[in-house]
C-alpha positions in Angstrom: 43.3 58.5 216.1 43.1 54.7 217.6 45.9 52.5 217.8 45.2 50.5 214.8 45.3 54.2 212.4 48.2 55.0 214.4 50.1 51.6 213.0 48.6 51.5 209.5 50.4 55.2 208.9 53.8 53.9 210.2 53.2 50.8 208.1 52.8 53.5 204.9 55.8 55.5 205.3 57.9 52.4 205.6 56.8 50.9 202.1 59.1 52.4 199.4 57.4 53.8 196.6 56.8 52.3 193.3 59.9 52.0 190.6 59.6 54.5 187.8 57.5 53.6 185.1 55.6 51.0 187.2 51.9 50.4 187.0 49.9 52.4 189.7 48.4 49.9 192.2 45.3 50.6 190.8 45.9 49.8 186.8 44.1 47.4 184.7 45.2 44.5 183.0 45.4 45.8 179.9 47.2 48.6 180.5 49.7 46.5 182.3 50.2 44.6 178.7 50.4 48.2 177.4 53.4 48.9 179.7 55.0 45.7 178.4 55.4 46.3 175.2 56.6 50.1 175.6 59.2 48.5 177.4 60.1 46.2 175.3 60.2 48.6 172.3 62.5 50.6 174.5 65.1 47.7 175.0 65.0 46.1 171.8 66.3 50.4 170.4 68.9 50.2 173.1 70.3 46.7 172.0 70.2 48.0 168.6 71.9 51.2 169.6 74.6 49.0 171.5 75.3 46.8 168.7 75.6 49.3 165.9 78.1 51.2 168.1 80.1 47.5 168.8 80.2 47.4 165.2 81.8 50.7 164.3 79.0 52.2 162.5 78.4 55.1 165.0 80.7 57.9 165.1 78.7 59.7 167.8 75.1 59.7 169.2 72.8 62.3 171.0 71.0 62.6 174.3 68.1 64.7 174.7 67.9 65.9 178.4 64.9 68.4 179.0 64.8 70.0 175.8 68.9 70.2 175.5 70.8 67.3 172.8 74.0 66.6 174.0 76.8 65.1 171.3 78.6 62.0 172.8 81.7 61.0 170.5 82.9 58.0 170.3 86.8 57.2 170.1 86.4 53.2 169.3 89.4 51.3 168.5 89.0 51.5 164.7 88.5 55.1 164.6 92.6 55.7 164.3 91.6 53.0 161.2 88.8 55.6 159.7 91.2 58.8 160.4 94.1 56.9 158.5 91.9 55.6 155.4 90.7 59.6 154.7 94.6 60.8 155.4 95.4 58.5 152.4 97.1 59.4 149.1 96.1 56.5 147.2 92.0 56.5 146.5 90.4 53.8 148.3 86.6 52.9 148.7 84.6 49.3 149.6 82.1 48.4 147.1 79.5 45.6 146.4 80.9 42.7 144.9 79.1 44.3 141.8 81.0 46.8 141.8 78.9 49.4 143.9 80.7 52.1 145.5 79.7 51.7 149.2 82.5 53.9 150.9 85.0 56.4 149.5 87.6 58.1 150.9 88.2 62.1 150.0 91.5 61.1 147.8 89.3 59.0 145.5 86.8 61.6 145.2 89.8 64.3 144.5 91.0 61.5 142.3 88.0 61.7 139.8 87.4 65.1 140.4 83.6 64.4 141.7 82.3 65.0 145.1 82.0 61.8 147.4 78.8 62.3 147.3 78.8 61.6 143.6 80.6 58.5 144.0 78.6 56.8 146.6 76.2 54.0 145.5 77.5 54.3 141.8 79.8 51.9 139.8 83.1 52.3 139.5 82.8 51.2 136.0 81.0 54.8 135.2 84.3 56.4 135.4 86.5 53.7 133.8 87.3 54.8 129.8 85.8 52.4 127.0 88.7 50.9 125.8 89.8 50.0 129.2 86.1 48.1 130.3 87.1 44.9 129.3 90.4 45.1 131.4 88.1 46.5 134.6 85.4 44.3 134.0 88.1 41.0 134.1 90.5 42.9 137.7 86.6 43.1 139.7 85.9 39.2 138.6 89.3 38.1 139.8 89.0 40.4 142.6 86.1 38.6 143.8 88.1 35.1 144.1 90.9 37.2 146.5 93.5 39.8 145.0 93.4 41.2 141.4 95.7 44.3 140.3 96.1 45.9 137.0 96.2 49.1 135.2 94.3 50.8 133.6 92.7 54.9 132.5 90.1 56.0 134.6 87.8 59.3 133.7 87.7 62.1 135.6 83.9 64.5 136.0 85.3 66.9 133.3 86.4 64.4 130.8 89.8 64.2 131.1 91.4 60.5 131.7 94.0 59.5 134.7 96.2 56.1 134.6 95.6 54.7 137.2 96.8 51.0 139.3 93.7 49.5 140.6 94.6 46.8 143.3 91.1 44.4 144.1 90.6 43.0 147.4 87.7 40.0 148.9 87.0 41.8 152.0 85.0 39.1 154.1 81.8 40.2 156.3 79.4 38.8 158.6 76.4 39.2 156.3 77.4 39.4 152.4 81.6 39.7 151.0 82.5 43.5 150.5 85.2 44.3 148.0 88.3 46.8 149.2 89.6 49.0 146.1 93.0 50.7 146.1 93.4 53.3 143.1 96.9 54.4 142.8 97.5 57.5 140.3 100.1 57.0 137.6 100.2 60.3 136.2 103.3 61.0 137.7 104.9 57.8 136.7 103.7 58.1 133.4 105.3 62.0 133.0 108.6 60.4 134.1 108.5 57.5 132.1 107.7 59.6 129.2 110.7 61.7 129.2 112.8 58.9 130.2 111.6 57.5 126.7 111.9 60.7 125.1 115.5 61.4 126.6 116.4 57.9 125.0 114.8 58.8 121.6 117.0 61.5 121.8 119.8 60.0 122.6 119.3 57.5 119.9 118.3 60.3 117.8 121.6 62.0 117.8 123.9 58.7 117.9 122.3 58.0 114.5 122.6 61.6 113.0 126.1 61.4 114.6 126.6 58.0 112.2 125.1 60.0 109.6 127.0 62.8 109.5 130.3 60.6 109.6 128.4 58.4 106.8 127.4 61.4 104.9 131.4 62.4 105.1 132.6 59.4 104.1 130.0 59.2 100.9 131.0 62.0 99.8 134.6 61.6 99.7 135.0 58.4 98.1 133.7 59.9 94.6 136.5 63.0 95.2 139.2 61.2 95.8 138.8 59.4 92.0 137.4 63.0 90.3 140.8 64.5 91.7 142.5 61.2 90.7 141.3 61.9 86.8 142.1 65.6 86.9 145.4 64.8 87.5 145.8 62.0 85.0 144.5 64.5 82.6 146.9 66.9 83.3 149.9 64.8 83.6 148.8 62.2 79.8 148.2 65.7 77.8 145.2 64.0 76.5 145.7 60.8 75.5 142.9 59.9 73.9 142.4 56.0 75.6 143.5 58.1 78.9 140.6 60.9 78.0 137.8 58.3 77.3 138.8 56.2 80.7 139.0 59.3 82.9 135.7 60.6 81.4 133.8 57.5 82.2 135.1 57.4 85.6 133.6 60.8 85.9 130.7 60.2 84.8 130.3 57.5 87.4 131.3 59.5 90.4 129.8 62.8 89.8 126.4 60.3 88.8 127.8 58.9 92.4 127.4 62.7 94.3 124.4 63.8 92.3 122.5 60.5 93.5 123.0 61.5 97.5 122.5 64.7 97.4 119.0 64.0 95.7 117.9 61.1 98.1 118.8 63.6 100.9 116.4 66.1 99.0 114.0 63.4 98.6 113.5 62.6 102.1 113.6 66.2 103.4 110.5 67.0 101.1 108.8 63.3 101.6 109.1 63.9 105.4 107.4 67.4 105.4 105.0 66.6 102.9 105.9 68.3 100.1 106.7 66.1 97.8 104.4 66.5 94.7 103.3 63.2 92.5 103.2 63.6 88.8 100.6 61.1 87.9 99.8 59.4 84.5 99.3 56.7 83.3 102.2 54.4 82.9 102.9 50.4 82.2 104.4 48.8 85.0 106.7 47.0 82.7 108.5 49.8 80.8 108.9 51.0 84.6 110.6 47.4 85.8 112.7 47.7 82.4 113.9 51.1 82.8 115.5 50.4 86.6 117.0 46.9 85.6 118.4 49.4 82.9 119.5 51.8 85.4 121.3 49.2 87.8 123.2 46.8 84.7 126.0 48.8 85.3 126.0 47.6 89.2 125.3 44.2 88.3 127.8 43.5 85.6 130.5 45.2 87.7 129.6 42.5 90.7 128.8 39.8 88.0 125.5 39.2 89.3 122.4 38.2 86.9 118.9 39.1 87.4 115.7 37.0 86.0 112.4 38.9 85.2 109.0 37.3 85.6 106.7 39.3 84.3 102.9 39.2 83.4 102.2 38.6 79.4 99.4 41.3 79.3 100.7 45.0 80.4 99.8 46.2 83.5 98.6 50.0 83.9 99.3 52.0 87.0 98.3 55.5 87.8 101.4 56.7 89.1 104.3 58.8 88.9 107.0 56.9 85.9 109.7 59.0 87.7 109.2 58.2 91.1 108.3 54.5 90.7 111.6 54.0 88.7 113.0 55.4 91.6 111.6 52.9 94.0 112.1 49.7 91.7 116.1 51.5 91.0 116.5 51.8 95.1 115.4 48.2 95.8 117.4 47.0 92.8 120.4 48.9 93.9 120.1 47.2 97.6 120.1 43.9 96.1 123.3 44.3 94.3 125.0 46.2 97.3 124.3 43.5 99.8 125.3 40.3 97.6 128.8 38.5 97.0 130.5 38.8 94.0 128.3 36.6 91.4 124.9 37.1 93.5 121.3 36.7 91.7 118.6 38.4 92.2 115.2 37.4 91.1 112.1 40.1 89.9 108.7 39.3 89.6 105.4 40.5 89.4 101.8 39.4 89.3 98.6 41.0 89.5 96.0 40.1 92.0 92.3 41.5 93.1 92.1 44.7 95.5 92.3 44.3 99.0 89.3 45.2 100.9 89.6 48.4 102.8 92.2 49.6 101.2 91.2 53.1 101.8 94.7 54.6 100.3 94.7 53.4 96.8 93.0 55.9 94.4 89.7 56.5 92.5 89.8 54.5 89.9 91.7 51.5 91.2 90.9 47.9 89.0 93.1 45.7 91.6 96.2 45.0 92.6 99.8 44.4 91.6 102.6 42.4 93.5 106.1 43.2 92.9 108.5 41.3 94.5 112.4 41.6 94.4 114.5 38.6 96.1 118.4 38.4 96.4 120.5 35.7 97.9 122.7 38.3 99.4 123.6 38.6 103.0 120.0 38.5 105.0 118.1 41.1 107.3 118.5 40.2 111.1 115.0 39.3 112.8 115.6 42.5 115.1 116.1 44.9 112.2 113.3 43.7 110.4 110.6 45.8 112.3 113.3 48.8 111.9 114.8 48.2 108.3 112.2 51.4 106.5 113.7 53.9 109.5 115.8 56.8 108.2 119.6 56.2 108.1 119.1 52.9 109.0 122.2 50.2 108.1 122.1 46.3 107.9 125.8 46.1 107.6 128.0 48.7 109.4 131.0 47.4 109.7 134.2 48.4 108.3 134.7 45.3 106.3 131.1 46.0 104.4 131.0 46.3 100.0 128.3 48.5 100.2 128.3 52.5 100.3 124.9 54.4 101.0 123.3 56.8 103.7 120.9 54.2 104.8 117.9 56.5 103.4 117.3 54.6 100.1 114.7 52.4 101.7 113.1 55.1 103.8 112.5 56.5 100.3 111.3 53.0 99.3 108.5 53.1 101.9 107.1 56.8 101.9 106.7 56.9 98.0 104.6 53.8 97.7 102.7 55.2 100.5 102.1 57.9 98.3 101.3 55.7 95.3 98.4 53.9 97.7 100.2 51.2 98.6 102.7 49.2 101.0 106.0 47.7 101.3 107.1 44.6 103.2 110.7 43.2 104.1 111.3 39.4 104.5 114.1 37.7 105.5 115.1 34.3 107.1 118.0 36.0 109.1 121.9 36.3 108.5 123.1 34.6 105.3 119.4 33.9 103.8 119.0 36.5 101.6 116.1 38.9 101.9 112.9 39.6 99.7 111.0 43.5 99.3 107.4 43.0 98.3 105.8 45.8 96.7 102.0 46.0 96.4 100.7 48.6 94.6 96.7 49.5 92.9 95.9 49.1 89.0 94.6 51.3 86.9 92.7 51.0 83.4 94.3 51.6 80.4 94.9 54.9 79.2 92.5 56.4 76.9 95.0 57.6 74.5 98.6 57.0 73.9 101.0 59.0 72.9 103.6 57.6 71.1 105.2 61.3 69.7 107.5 62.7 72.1 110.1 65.7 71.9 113.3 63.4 71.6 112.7 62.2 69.0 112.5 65.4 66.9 116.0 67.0 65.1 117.8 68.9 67.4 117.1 72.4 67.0 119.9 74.8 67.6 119.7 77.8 69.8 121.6 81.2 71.1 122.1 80.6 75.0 123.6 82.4 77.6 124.9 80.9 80.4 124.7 83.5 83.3 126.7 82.2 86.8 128.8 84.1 89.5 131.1 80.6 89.6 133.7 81.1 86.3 134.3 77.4 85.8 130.9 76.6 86.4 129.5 79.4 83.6 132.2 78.9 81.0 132.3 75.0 81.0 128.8 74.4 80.8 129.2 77.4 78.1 131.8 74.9 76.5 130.1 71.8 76.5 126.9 73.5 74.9 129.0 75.1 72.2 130.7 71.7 71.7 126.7 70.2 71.0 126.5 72.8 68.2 124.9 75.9 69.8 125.7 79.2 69.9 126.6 80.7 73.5 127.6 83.6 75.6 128.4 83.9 79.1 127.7 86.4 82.2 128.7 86.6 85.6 126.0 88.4 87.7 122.9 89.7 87.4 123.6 93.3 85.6 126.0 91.7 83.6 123.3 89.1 82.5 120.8 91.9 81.5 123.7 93.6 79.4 124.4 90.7 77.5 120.6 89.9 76.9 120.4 93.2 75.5 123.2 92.9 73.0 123.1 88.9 72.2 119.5 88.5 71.6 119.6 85.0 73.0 117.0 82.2 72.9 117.7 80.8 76.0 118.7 82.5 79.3 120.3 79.9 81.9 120.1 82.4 85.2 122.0 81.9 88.2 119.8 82.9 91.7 122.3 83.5 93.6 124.5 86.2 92.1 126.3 89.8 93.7 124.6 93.0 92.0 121.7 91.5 91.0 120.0 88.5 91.8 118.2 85.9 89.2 114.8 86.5 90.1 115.1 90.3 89.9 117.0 89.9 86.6 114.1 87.4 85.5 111.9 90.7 86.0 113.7 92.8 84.3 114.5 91.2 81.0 110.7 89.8 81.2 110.1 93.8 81.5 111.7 94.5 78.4 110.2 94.1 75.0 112.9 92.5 73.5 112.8 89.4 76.5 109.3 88.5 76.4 109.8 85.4 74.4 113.1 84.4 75.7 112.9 81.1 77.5 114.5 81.6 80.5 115.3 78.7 83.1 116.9 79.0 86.5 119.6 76.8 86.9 120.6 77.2 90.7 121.3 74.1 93.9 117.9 74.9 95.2 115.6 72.3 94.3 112.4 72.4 96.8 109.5 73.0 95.7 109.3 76.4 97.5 111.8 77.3 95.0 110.4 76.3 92.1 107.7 78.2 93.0 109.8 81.5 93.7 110.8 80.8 90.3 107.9 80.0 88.6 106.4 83.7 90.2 109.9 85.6 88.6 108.6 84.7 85.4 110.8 81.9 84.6 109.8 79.1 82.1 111.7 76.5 83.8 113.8 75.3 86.5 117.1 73.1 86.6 119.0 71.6 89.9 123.0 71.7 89.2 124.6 70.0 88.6 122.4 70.2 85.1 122.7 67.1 83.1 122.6 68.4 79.5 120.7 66.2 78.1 117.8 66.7 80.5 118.3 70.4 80.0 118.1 70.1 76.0 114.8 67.9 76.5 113.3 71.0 78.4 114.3 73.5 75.9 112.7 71.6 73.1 109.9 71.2 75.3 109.5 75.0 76.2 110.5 75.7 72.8 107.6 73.7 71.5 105.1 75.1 73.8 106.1 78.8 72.7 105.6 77.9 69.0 101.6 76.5 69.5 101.5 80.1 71.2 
């Protein structure tokens, strides 16, 4: 080797090799432009790498490192923010300004019973319940301007619904406005709230039957007090005949008094189960109007108040029940002349008008409409007992002070029977001192087909054997007496073997039976008289303080012909005798 070989290899082991990935001395142009743009590539990954990372999207990345991937994890400062957001018990999620669900945190998806999965890249509006779009649709617009809460029901991937809160957040970003939700379940709340409302029902609940009870008490005593009052004035005149006819009036009044509350409180114990029955025919609404200003004179002329009918020229046919629509017209009456001052008026109208559309309650047949209304100048309906004024045992004036007696069920009545009848009720009033007005609009019917004028009263009296059979003496032998006194023939028994015995021997036409009696019951002694020969065409009616209409069915399967609530009113009783009696004679 010369001395200029021997300095050209020193010269190449002092030049440092090439950096990695640089061009061999030897390479083309082109392939030096190919180099470039790998590198380029490379660097333009890594800035994207470093920027996502910045930004918080990257949890964690992977290195490959000959043929080994190794998990880097990385702890950025909003991670704690991430970890928090899952840990949650309120649902929370970021969505499109349209609503698109772009995040949701495990709670949310727990929430709606989906997976998160599910939820991601939906609407939110897919699980909010139809009534309650409107509401959602008008919380995302306002949450779009800043903050909009409300609540609302969501619906949950088996059907069922949630309440939910729903707070609305603008949630600002670099490129396009995210929106934060917050869904709070109410379910909990709502459970509380709803026994907190129903322990105040029922607190309220038993305040008024407390009221009740004491009303009920007091109701009943004030027609006692008199009926004792009379017994003793009897007893002590020897039967004076002016102190006779007083005392019996009197009687009549206050035993008419009891009779009247006990029947309302049967009224709305069978209204309120539903098993109330209408009678329907056809019946004239006037004759109806006439019949309870009839039944309420005696109120009026004792206050001194006067009453003025207005009443359409041409009659007015409803399909209807005469009883119970006297008794509503006879209730509102009665009210009237309870709440008034001494020389009050009261005004009664009615007029016809055309069928309200949609009625769906009125029944086949229906040609229109009639509008009763019944006004008073008496003391007025406050504004807060208006909405309230139909509720059982409710009261406008409680006070000590107050003219009126009552259970505060008569209006209750009122409103569930011209439910029944397919129609409605209405209370007006001005307030304290302005009297009130109940408006009463009930469907029209044609005309019935035929008319029967004939009826049993108007026959002669027939008179009959009857035997009064009751374990309660004074009850047996003065109904006994009072029926004798009428001019019929009649016996007496005072249990059930006793009953049969008498049957036996007395041949009677009518049997009055007892239910409740020692030895023998009235629906086994119905059997057995109806067993015998002789007792098949004896009219026998049960006469017992059972009125529903399970027992008047229990009754009707003993074999009795009819059945009577005491106290009996004798004339009513008569009426169904001649009835029955009738009926067994076309047999």
């Amino acid at each position: 080797m010369n001395g200029f070989d021997a300095d050209r290899e020193r010269n190449a082991r002092r030049t440092p090799p090439p950096p990695p990935g640089a061009p061999p001395p030897d390479m083309t142009l082109e392939s030096l432009r190919a180099a470039n743009r790998s590198l380029s590539a490379r660097l333009e990954e890594a800035e994207e790498t470093i920027h996502a990372i910045r930004q918080g999207a990257v949890d964690a990345f992977v290195l490959e490192e000959t043929g080994r991937h190794k998990v880097y994890t990385l702890e950025g400062a909003d991670r704690p923010y991430q970890v928090f957001v899952e840990e949650m018990q309120q649902g929370v999620a970021t969505l499109l300004t349209d609503g698109t669900v772009l995040y949701a945190n495990r709670r949310l998806a727990e929430l709606l019973r989906v997976s998160n999965e599910t939820l991601v890249g939906k609407a939110v509006r897919d699980h909010v319940v139809p009534e309650c779009l409107a509401a959602y649709d008008d919380l995302l617009e306002r949450g779009r301007g800043g903050v909009a809460r409300g609540e609302l029901r969501l619906r949950q991937g088996h059907g069922d619904e949630v309440p939910a809160y729903l707070t609305f957040r603008l949630l600002p970003g670099e490129n396009e406005a995210v929106l934060g939700l917050f869904v709070t379940d109410l379910t909990r709340e709502k459970q509380t709230e709803s026994l907190a409302a129903a322990q105040e029902a029922l607190r309220e609940a038993d305040r008024r039957k407390n009221e009740f009870l004491a009303m009920l008490a007091h109701e009943l005593r004030n027609p006692m007090a008199p009926i004792r009052n009379a017994v003793s004035i009897l007893r002590v005149t020897g039967g004076n005949p002016e102190s006779v006819r007083s005392m019996c009036c009197m009687l009549e009044r206050q035993v008419g008094q009891m009779v009247r509350l006990v029947d309302d409180l049967l009224d709305v114990s069978r209204i309120t189960r539903d098993r109330i029955e209408l009678r329907r025919e056809r019946v004239e609404l006037a004759s109806v109007l006439n019949q309870a200003v009839e039944s309420v004179r005696p109120h009026f002329r004792n206050g001194r108040h006067t009453i003025s009918l207005d009443l359409p020229e041409e009659p007015v046919w409803l399909d209807a029940d005469p009883v119970r629509l006297t008794q509503i017209f006879t209730n509102l009456l009665d009210n009237a002349c309870k709440y008034m001052e001494p020389g009050g008026r009261v005004w009664l109208s009615a007029e016809t008008a055309p069928a309200r559309a949609g009625n769906i309650a009125a029944p086949a047949g229906t040609t229109g409409e009639v509008v009763v209304r019944v006004r008073d100048a008496g003391i007025g309906i406050p504004a807060e007992q208006l909405s309230r004024i139909f509720e059982m045992f409710t009261q406008v004036d409680t006070s000590l002070e107050r003219r009126s007696t009552g259970l505060g069920i008569g209006l209750t009545l009122v409103s569930r029977l011209v439910e029944l009848h397919g129609g409605r009720v209405e209370a007006r009033s001005e307030g304290p001192g302005t009297g009130s007005e109940f408006v009463v609009t009930l469907p029209t019917a044609g005309p019935p087909a035929v008319r029967q004028d004939a009826r049993e009263g108007d026959r002669p009296m027939k008179r009959y054997r009857m035997l009064v059979v009751d374990d309660n003496r004074d009850s047996a032998e003065s109904l006994a007496l009072l029926l004798k006194l009428t001019g019929h023939e009649t016996h007496t028994a005072l249990d059930g073997e006793a009953a049969l015995t008498a049957a036996q021997e007395t041949k009677p036409d009518v049997v009055l039976l007892d239910i409740g009696m020692p030895k023998l019951n009235g629906y086994d002694a119905c059997r057995k008289i109806r067993s015998e020969p002789w007792g098949q065409s004896m009219i026998l009616i049960a006469q017992t303080g059972w009125g529903q209409e399970d027992d008047r069915r229990r009754t009707e399967e003993a074999g009795f012909d009819g059945h009577v609530v005491k106290p009996v009113d004798p004339d009513d009783l008569m009426k169904m005798v001649a009835r029955l009696s009738l009926s067994r004679a076309r047999e």
